[in-house]
C-alpha positions in Angstrom: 141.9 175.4 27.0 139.8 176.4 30.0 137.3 173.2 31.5 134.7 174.4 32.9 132.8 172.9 36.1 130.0 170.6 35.6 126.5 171.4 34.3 123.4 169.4 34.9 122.4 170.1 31.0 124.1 171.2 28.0 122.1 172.6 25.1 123.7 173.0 21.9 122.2 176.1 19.9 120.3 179.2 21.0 117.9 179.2 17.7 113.9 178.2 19.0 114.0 174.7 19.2 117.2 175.2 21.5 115.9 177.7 24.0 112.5 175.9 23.6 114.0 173.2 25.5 116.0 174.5 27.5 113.1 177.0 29.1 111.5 173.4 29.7 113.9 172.0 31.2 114.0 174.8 33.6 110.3 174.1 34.4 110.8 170.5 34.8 113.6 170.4 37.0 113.8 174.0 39.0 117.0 173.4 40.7 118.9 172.1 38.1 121.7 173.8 35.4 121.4 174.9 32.4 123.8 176.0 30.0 123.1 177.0 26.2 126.0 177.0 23.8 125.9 179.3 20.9 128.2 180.0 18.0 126.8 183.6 17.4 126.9 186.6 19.2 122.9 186.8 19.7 120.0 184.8 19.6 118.2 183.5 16.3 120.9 184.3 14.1 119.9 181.4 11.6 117.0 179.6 11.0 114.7 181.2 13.5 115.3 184.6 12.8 115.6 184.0 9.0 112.1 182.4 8.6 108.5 184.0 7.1 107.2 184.6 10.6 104.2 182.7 10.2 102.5 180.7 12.8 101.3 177.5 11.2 97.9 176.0 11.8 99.4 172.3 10.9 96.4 171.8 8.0 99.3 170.9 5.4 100.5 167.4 7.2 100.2 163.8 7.2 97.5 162.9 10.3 98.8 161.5 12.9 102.7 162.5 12.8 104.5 164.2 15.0 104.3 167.5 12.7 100.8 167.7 12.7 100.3 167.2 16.9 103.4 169.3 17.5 102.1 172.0 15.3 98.5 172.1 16.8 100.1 172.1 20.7 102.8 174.0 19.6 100.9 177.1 17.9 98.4 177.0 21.1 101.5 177.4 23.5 103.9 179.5 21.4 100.1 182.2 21.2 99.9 182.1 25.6 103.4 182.5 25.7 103.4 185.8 23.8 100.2 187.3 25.5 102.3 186.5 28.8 105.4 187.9 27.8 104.4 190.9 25.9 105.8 189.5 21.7 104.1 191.0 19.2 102.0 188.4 17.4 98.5 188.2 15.4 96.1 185.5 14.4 95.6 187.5 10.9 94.1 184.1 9.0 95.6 182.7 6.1 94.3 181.4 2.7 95.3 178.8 0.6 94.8 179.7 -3.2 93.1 177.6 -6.4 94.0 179.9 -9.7 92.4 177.3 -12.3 89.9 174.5 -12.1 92.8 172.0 -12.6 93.6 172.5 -9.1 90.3 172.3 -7.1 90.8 168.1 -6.7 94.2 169.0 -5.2 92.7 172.0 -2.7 89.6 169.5 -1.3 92.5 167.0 -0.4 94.0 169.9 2.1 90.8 170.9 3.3 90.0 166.9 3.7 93.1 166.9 5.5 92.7 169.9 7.8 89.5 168.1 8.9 91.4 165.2 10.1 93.8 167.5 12.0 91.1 169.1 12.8 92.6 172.5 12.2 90.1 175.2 14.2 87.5 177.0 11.8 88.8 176.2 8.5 86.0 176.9 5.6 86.5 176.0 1.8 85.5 179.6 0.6 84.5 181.0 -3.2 85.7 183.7 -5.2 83.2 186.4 -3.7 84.4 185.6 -0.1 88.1 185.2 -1.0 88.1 188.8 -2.0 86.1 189.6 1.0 89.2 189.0 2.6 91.9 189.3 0.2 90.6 192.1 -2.4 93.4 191.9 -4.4 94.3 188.1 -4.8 93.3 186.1 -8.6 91.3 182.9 -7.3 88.1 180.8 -7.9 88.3 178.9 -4.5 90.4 179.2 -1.1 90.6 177.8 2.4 90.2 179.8 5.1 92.5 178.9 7.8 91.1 181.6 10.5 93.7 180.3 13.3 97.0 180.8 11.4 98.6 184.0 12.3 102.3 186.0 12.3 105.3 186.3 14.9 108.0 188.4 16.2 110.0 184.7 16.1 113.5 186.9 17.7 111.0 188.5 20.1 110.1 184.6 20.8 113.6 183.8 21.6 114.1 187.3 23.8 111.3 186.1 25.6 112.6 182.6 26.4 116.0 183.6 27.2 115.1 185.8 29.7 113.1 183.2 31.4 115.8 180.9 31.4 118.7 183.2 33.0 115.8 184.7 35.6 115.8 180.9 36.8 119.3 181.3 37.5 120.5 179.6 34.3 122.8 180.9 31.4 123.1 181.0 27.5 126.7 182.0 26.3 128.1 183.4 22.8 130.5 182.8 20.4 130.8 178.8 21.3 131.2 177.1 18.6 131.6 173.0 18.2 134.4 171.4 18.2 134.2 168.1 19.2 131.6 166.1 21.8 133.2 163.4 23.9 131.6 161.0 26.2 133.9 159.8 29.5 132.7 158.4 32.4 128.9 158.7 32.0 129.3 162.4 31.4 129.7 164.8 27.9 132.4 166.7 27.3 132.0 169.8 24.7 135.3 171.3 23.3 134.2 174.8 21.5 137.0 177.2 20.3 136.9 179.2 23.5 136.8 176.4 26.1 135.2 172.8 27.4 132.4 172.4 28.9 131.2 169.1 31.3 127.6 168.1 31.5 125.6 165.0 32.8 122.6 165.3 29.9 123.8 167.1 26.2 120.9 168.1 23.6 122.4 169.1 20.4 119.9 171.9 19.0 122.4 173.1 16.5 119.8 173.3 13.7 122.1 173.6 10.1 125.1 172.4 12.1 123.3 169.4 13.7 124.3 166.2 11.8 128.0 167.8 12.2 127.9 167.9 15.7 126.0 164.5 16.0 129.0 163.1 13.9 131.6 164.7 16.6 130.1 162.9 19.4 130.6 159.7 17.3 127.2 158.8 15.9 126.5 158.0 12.2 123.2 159.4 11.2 121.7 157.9 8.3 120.9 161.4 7.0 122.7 165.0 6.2 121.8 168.1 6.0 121.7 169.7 2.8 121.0 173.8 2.9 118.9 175.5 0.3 118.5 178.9 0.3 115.1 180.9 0.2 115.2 184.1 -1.1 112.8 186.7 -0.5 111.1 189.8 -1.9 109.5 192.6 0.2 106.8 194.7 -0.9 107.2 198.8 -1.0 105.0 200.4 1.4 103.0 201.9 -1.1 102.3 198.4 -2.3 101.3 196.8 1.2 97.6 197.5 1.5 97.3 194.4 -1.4 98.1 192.0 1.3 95.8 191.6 4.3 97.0 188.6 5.8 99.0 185.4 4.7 98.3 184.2 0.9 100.2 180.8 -0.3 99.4 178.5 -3.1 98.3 175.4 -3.8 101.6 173.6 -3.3 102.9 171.6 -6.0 103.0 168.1 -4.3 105.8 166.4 -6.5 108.1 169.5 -5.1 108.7 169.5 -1.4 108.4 173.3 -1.0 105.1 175.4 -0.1 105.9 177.8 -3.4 106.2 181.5 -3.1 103.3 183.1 -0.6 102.7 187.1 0.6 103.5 187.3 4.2 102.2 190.3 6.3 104.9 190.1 8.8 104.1 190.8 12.5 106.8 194.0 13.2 105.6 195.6 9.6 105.8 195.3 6.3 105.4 192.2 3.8 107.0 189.4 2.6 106.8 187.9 -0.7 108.5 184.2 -1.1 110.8 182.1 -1.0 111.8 180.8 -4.4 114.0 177.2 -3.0 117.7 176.8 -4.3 120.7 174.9 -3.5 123.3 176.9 -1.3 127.0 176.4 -1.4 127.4 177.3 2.1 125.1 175.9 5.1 124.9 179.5 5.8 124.7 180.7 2.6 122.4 183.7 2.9 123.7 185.8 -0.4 123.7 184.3 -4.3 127.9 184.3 -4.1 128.0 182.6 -0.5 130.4 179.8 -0.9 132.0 177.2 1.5 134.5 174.4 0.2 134.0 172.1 2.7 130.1 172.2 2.5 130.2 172.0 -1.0 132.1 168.9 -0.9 130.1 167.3 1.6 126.8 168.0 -0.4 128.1 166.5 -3.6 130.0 163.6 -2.2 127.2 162.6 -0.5 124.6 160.0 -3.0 121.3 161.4 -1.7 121.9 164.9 -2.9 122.4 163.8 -6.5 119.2 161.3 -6.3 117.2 164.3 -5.6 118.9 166.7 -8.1 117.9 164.0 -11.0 114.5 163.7 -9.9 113.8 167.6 -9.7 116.5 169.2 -11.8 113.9 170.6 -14.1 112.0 172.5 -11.1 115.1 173.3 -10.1 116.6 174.9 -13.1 113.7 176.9 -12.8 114.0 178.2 -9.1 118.0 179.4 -10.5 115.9 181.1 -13.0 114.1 183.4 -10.5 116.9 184.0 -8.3 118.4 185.9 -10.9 115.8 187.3 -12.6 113.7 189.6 -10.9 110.9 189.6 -13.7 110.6 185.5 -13.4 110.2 186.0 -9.4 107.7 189.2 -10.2 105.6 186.2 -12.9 105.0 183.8 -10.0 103.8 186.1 -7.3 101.6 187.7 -9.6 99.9 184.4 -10.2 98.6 185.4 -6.9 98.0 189.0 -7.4 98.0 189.9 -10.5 98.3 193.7 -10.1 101.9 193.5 -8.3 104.3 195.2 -10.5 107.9 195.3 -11.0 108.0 198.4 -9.0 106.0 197.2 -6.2 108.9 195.0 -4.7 112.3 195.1 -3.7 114.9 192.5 -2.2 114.9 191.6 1.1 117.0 189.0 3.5 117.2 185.6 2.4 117.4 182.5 4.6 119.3 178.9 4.5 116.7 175.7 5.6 118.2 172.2 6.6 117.2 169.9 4.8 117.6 166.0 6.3 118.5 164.1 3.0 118.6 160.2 3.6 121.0 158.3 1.3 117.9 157.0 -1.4 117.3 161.3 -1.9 114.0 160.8 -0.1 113.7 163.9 2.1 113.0 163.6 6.3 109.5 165.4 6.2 108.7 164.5 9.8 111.0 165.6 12.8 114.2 163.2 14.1 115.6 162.7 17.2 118.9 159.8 18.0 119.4 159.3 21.7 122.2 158.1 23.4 122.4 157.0 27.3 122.8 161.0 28.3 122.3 162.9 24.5 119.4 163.2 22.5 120.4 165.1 18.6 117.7 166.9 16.8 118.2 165.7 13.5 115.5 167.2 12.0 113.5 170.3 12.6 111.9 170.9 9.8 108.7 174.0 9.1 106.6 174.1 11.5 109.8 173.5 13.9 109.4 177.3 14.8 105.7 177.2 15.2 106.1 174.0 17.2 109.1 174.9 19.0 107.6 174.6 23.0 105.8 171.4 22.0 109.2 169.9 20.7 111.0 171.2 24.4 108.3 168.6 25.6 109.0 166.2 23.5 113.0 166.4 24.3 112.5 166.5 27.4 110.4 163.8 27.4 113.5 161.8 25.7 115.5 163.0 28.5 116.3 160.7 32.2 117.6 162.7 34.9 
């Protein structure tokens, strides 16, 4: 196997959070080198390119954690960055939807909330103004969330890789993990097609990334454990119901947003995801299976502690994946007048969830550092949204 010569950095994964740092790094120090691994051919190929799309405002989480000021920096940097670089994106608005009066209580909490992020613009709105902006939607109160908006998230990543090789730097394919290996103050990275040698590593690997943390030798107290979203599209005929972006009020004992209509920023519009267990970290169709992933998920005690908490909600997301009316029932919750004709399947996507051993899930992002590695553990949503704000953050981690 071919060692190759030394490299200042080493970033492991060329989804957004990945190239994200790397770009930073470039900023920060101009004369060093950079070298991003990838296990794909392209760029985006999981979690980035496989999301809704949406640039998040940041109104949904806990003040004061690192989701909620990454989210709010992150959005305004990711929006410069596309005027700059010519990615299609627009602020479109979103609202967030009561159906009933049983959930009004739960939709002044988010608003109270957005306040305290102080999320740009928001407005509790009424039925007359909600159809103002969404003719089509059933609802008796919404928030107005003005700032949040839609993203060529691949265009994104484009963008940032050619700003990383322009600087002289490079991002190479089909590298997949096969070991880390610290000797003599410097990282070693074994892929299938040769070793690399770097002074700094940041493992990015996003689905892979408590694998690879393992290879170096840590033991995270956490594991990733995929569920697939699965998505619906709307016929063209259909898309004039759908402004902008429409979610739910989310069910807070279920750590999913629930299925929202997504006007997505190259055309067309989205209507999910439903949220269900994948036998394959990359899992993107209903038969996807991987032995060894599927052993690793049951084997490991968290997985099971969530299962018997939300079996029931999650009998029910089976449910819809196979049944096209039961998907159809929840959306039209929403909008009532979508019929069965109206959508049609479109590309699902995988999301890593960080499970801890108790089954409590990660909900804020998580980084382990070494003398000369920092691991993203967790990226969870808005990761994609937030992604330049988290390159600051790494780097931040980073001494060099």
């Amino acid at each position: 196997m071919k060692t190759h010569s030394d490299t200042d950095f080493i970033i492991i994964g060329a989804g957004i959070v990945g190239l994200s740092t790397a770009y930073k790094l470039s900023l920060k120090y101009p004369g060093s080198s950079i070298l991003v691994l990838e296990k794909e051919a392209d760029l985006a190929m999981h979690q980035t390119g496989r999301n809704s799309g949406v640039i998040h405002s940041g109104i949904y989480y806990k003040p004061g954690s690192y989701r909620a000021r990454n989210c709010i920096d992150g959005r305004h940097q990711l929006v410069d960055f596309c005027k700059t670089n010519q990615v299609e994106f627009e602020i479109c608005g979103k609202v967030i939807v009561a159906t009933d009066e049983q959930e009004l209580p739960r939709l002044k909490a988010i608003y109270e909330r957005g306040l305290e992020n102080e999320i740009e613009g928001i407005e509790m709105i009424g039925e007359k103004k909600l159809h103002q902006i969404e003719p089509y939607v059933n609802g008796i109160s919404a928030i107005h969330v003005p700032c949040a908006g839609i993203v060529d998230f691949k265009g994104v990543c484009r963008a940032l890789a050619s700003e990383i090789e322009a600087r002289g730097n490079r991002i190479s394919f089909g590298q997949e993990v096969t070991g880390v290996f610290q000797t003599n103050g410097e990282s070693r990275v074994d892929t299938k097609n040769g070793s690399f040698r770097c002074k700094r590593l940041i493992n990015c690997a996003g689905l892979q990334s408590d694998l690879v943390a393992k290879s170096s030798g840590l033991n995270p107290d956490m594991q990733i454990v995929p569920f697939r979203g699965e998505y619906y599209e709307l016929e063209p005929f259909a898309e004039h119901k759908v402004k902008g972006l429409i979610y739910p009020l989310p069910n807070p004992d279920f750590p999913f947003l629930g299925v929202h209509f997504t006007r997505m920023a190259l055309g067309g519009v989205e209507c999910g995801p439903n949220a269900v267990f994948a036998f394959n970290r990359e899992g993107y169709n209903k038969t996807s299976f991987s032995f060894r992933d599927t052993i690793e998920t049951v084997n490991f005690p968290g997985f099971w502690k969530l299962a018997g908490k939300h079996w029931l909600r999650g009998m029910d997301e089976y449910y819809r994946s196979f049944s096209k009316k039961a998907f159809l029932e929840n959306l039209q919750k929403l909008i009532p007048s979508i019929g069965i004709d109206d959508i049609r399947p479109a590309p699902a996507g995988v999301r890593a969830m960080a499970l801890q051993p108790d089954g409590e899930i990660l909900d804020d992002f998580r980084f382990e550092k070494t003398k000369n590695q920092v691991h993203v553990l967790n990226a969870p949503s808005p990761a994609a949204t937030a992604g330049l704000s988290i390159g600051d953050a790494i780097v931040d981690e980073i001494s060099f």
